[in-house]
C-alpha positions as CSV (number, residue, x, y, z in Angstrom):
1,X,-18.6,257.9,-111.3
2,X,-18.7,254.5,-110.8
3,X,-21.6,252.3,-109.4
4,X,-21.1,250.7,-106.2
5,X,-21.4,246.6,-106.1
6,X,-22.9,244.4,-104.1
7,X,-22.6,245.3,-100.1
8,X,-19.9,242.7,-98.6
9,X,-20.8,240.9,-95.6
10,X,-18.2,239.8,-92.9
11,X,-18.1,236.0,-92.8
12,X,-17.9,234.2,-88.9
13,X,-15.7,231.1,-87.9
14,X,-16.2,229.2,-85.4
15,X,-13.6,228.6,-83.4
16,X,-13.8,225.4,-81.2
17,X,-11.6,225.4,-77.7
18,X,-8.2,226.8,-78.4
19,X,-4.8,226.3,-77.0
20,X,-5.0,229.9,-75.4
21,X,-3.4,231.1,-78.7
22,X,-6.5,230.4,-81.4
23,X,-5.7,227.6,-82.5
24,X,-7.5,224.1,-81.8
25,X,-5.7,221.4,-79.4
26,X,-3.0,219.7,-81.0
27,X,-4.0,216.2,-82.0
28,X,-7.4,216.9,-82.4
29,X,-9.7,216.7,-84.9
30,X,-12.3,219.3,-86.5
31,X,-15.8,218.1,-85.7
32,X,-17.5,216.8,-88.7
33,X,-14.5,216.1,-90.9
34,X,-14.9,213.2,-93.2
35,X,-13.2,209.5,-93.0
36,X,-12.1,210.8,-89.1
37,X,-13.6,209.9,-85.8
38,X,-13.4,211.0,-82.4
39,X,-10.1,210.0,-80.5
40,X,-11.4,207.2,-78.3
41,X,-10.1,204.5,-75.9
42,X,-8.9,202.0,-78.3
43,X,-7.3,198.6,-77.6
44,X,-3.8,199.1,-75.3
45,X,-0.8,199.1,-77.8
46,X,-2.4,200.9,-80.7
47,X,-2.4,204.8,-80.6
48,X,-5.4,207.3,-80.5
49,X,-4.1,210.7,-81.1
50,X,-0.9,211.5,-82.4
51,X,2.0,211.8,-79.8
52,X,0.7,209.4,-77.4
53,X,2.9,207.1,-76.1
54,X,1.8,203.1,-76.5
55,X,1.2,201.2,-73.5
56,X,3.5,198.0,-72.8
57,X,1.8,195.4,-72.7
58,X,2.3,193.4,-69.0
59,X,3.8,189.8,-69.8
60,X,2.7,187.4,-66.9
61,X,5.5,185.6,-65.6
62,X,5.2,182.0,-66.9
63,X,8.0,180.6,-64.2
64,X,7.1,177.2,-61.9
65,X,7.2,177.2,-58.3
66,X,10.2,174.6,-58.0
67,X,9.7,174.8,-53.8
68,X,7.7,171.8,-53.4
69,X,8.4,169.7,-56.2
70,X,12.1,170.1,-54.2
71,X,11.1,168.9,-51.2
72,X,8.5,166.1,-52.6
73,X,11.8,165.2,-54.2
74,X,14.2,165.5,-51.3
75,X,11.1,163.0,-49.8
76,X,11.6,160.5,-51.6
77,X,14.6,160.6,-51.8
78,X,15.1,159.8,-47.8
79,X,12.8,157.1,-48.5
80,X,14.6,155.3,-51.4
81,X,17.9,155.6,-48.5
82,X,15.6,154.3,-46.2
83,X,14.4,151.6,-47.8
84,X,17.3,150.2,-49.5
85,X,19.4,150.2,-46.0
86,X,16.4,148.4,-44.6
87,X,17.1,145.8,-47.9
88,X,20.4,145.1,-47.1
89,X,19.9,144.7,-43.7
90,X,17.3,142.0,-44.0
91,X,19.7,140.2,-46.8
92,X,22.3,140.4,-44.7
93,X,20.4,138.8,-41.4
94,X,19.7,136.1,-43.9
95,X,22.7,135.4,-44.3
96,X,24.2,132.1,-42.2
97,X,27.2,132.7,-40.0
98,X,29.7,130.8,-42.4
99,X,28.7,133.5,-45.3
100,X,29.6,136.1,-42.2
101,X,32.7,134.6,-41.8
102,X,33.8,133.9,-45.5
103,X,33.7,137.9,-45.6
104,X,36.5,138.4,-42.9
105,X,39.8,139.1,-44.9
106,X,43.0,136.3,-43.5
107,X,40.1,133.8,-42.0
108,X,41.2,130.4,-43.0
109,X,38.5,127.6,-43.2
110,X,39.1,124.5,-42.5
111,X,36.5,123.1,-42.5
112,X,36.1,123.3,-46.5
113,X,39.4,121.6,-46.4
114,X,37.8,118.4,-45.3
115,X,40.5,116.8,-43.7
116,X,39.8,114.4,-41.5
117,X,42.4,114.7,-38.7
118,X,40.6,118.3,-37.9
119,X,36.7,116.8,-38.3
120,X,37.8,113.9,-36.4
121,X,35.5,114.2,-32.9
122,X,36.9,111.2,-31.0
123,X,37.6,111.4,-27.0
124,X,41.1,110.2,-26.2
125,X,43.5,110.2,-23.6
126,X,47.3,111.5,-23.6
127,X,49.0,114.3,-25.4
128,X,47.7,114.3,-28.8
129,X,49.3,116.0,-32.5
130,X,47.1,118.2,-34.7
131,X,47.4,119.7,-38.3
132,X,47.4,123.3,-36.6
133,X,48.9,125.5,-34.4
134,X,47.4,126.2,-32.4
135,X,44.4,123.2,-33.2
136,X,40.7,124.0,-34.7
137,X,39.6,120.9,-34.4
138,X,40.3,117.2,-34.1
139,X,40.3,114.3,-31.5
140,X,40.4,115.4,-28.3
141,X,39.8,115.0,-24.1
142,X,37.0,114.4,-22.7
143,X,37.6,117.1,-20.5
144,X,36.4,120.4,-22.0
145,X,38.4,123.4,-20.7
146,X,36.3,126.0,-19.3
147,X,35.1,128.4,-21.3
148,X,32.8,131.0,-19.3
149,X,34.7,134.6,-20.5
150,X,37.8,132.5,-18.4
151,X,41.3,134.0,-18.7
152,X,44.3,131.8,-18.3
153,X,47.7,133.9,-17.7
154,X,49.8,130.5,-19.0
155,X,49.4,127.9,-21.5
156,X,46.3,125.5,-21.2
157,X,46.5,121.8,-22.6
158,X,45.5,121.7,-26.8
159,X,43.3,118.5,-25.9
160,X,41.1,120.4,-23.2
161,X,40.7,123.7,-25.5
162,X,39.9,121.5,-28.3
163,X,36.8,120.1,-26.8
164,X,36.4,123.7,-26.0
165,X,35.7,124.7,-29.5
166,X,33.3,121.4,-30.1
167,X,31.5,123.2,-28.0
168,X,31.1,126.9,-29.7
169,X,33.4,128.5,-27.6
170,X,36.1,130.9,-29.2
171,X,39.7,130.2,-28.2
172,X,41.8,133.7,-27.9
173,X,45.7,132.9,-27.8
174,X,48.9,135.3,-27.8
175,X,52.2,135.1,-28.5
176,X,54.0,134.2,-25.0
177,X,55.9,137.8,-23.6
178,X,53.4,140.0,-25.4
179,X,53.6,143.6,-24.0
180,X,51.2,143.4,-20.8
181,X,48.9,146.6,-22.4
182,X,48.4,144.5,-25.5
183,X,47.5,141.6,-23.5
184,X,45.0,143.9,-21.9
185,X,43.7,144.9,-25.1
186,X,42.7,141.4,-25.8
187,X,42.0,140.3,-22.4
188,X,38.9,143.1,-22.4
189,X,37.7,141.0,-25.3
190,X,36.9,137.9,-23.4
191,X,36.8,138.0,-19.9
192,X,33.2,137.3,-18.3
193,X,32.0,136.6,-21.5
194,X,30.6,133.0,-21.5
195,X,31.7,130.5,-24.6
196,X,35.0,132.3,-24.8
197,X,38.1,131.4,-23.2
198,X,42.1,133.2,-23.5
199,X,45.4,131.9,-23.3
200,X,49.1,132.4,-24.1
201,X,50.3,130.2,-26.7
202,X,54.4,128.6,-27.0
203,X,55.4,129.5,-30.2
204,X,52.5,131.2,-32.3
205,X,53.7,132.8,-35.7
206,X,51.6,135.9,-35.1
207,X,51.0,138.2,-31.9
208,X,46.9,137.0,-31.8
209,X,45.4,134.0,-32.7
210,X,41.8,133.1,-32.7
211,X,39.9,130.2,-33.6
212,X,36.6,128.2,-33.7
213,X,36.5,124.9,-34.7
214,X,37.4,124.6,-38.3
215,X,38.2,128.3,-38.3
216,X,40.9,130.5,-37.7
217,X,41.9,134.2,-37.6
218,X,45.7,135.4,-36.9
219,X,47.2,138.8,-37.0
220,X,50.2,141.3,-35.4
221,X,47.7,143.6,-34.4
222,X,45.6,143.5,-31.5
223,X,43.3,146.1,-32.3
224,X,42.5,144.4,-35.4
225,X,38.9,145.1,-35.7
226,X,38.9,141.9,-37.3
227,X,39.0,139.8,-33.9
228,X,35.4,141.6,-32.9
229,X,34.2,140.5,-35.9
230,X,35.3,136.9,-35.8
231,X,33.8,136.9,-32.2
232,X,30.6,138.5,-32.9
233,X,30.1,136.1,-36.4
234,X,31.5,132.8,-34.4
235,X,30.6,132.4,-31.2
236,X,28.9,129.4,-29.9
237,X,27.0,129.3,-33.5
238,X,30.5,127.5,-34.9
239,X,29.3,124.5,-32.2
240,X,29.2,120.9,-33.4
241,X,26.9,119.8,-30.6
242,X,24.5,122.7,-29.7
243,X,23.6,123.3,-25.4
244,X,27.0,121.8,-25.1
245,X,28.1,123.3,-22.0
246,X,31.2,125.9,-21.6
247,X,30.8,125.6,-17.4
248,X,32.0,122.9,-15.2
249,X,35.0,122.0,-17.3
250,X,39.1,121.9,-16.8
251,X,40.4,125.2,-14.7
252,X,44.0,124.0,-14.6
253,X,46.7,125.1,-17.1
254,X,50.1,123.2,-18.7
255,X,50.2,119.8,-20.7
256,X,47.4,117.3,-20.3
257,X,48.5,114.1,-18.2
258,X,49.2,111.2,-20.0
259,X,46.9,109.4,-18.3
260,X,44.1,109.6,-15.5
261,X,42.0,112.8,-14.9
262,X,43.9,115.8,-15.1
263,X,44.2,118.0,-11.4
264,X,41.5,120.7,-11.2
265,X,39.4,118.8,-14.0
266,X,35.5,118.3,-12.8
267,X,33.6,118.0,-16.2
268,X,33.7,114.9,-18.8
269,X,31.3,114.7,-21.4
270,X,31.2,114.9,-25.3
């Protein structure tokens, strides 16, 4: 018969919250076991428990707001435009009229020539001969033809228009028998427009002609925007006596007399 041993006694676990099937929740950690701790909040982008997913860090965006350095840019940009174009205006209403002139393509100037048949300002009487055709300058009539805006539908003495151009006035001539619409054209030019006078011309080499004294300006074309600008850069300014007058002068067209005053003349001077 043997002798019984020591009575066993049934030993208790505790048993922390389960899953639903005994067990504790997956990840966590027995209370009181060594080198762990509780699964905290910890810094974003490391892990508590296992199986959590990190957290991305949020990059801020480190792009610049280009809008207004655009337009501070467009700005000044207007500006510089604006200013420069102001510049060159200013230069350019420096400038004297000769330089204006120098800067028209086909202008010849005389006046650089220094030739003193075409400087030559003496009054005399009779039919005269000049370097040109038709004249820019020279000895002349003492009769000045007039030259308020007048249009003159045939030829008109050299020595009358002559004086003319002493004066500042810009002679317009055309080739006799040009088309009546082209004589129009250039007719619109001058007519009523003081210091400027218009005339056919006997054999001119081009269709238009157009002179100041010691300056001239001939092309084919009578819409050659090159005429308005010999007009706009020569008139009256290309004088050799200043306040000369333009009114009161010769009204009558063909040769000058060869002596005596000329019919239809009622102005002498210098």
């Amino acid at each position: 018969m043997s002798t019984p041993g020591p009575e066993r006694v049934p030993s208790s676990v505790k048993v922390g919250k389960t899953t639903g099937q005994g067990k504790p929740p997956t990840g966590g950690s027995r209370p009181g076991a060594p080198g762990k701790k509780p699964a905290g909040k910890g810094p974003a982008g490391k892990g508590g428990g296992k199986g959590r997913k990190p957290i991305t860090p949020v990059k801020a965006s480190g792009g610049r707001n280009w809008g207004p350095i655009a337009v501070a840019g467009a700005v000044i940009a207007v500006a510089a435009v604006i200013i420069g174009v102001g510049v060159v205006y200013a230069v350019q209403g420096s400038r004297g009229w000769e330089d204006k002139v120098a800067d028209i393509q086909g202008v010849v100037n005389y006046r650089a020539q220094n030739n003193a048949a075409i400087m030559a300002q003496d009054h005399k009487q009779g039919p005269l001969q000049y370097v040109t055709s038709p004249p820019v300058g020279g000895a002349h009539n003492s009769a000045w033809q007039n030259c308020m805006g007048d249009v003159y539908d045939q030829p008109i003495a050299n020595e009358h228009a002559v004086h003319s151009l002493e004066h500042g006035a810009v002679w317009v001539t055309y080739k006799q028998g040009l088309a009546a619409d082209q004589v129009e054209v250039l007719k619109q030019k001058v007519q009523g427009k003081e210091y400027m006078l218009m005339s056919p011309y006997a054999g001119l080499d081009k269709n238009v002609s157009v002179q100041v004294w010691g300056y001239q300006l001939k092309t084919d074309d009578v819409n050659d925007s090159r005429i308005d600008q010999f007009i706009k850069d020569t008139r009256l300014v290309a004088t050799l006596e200043p306040n000369a007058a333009c009114s009161s002068g010769n009204t009558t067209t063909g040769p000058v007399q060869a002596a005596g005053a000329t019919p239809g003349m009622t102005g002498t001077g210098s």
